[in-house]
N, C-alpha and C positions, 0 to 999 in steps of 0.2 A: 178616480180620475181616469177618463180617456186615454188611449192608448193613439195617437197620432203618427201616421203614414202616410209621405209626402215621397213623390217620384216614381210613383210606380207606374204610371202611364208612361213617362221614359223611359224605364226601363224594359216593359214589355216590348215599346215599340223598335229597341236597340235588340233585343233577342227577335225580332222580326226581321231585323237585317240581318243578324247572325244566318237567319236561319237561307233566309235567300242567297245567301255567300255558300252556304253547303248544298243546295239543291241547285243552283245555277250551271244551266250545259256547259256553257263558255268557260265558266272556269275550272272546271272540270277535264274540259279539254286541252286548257294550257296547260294545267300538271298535267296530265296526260305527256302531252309534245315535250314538257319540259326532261320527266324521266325519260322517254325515248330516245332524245337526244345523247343523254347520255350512255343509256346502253348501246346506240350506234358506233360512238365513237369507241366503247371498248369494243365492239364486236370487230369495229374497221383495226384496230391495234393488233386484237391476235389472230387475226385470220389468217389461213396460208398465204404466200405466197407465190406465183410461177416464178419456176428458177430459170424459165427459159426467156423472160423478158415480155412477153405479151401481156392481156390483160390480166389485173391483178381485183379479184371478186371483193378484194379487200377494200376496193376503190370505189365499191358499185351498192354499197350497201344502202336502202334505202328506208324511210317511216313512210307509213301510211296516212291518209287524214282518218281522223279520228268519225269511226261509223259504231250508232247506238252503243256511244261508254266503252271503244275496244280501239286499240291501235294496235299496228302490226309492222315489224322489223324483221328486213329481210335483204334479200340478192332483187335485183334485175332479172327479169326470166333466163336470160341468156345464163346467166352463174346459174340454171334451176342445180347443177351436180353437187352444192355445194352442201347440200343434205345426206350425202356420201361419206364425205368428210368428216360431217359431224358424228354421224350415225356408223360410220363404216359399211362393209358388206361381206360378205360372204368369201371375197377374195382379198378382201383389202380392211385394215385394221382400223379403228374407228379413230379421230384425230379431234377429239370434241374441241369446239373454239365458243361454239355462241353460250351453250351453258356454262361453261365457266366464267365467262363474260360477266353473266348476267349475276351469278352467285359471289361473284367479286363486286361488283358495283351496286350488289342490293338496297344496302344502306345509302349509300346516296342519293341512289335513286328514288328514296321514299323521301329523303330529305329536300329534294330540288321538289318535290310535288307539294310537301309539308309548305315548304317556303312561300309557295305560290300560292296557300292559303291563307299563310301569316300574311303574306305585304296585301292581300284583299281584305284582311281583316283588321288590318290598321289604317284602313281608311276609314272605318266606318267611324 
């Protein structure tokens, strides 16, 4: 007796969508923007503050648009010092704020990108 196989053109053609939901720029870029967001907001939490009342770098923190699969988080030129801080120097002790930012909010961060391929992947 025959051994019968039904659905399989369906199913190949649903792993064609899978597959376009993972090679897709755009979506790609939204997890992208979506984790950025978040490590902005921890970078804007533990940044210095001026105690003198003027501008606060903490306020100026900005994302990049997303160029060839890369985004970038950072200061406003005007804050460029703020790699001082993190890094310290030679007369001044180092006050890291972005890396630990980032090593505290890892996990979410993978997870807000995760999410953003589940809810594209529950459309299909």
């Amino acid at each position: 007796m025959p051994l019968e196989v039904t659905g399989l053109k369906e199913w190949a053609s649903k792993i064609k969508e899978i597959e376009k939901v993972f090679k897709s720029v755009k979506i790609s870029d939204i997890a992208l923007q979506a984790g950025a967001e978040i490590l902005r907001d921890e970078v804007k939490r533990r940044a210095p503050r001026s105690k003198f009342g003027g501008k606060h770098a903490a306020d100026h923190v900005i994302i990049s648009a997303v160029v060839e699969g890369k985004i970038a988080i950072g200061f406003i030129p005007d804050h460029w010092y703020m790699k001082y801080h993190e890094w310290g120097t030679s007369k001044m002790k180092a006050q890291p704020f972005f890396e630990p930012a980032f090593n505290a909010k890892r996990k979410e961060i993978q997870q807000a990108m995760y999410n953003v391929y589940v809810r594209e992947l529950a459309k299909i």
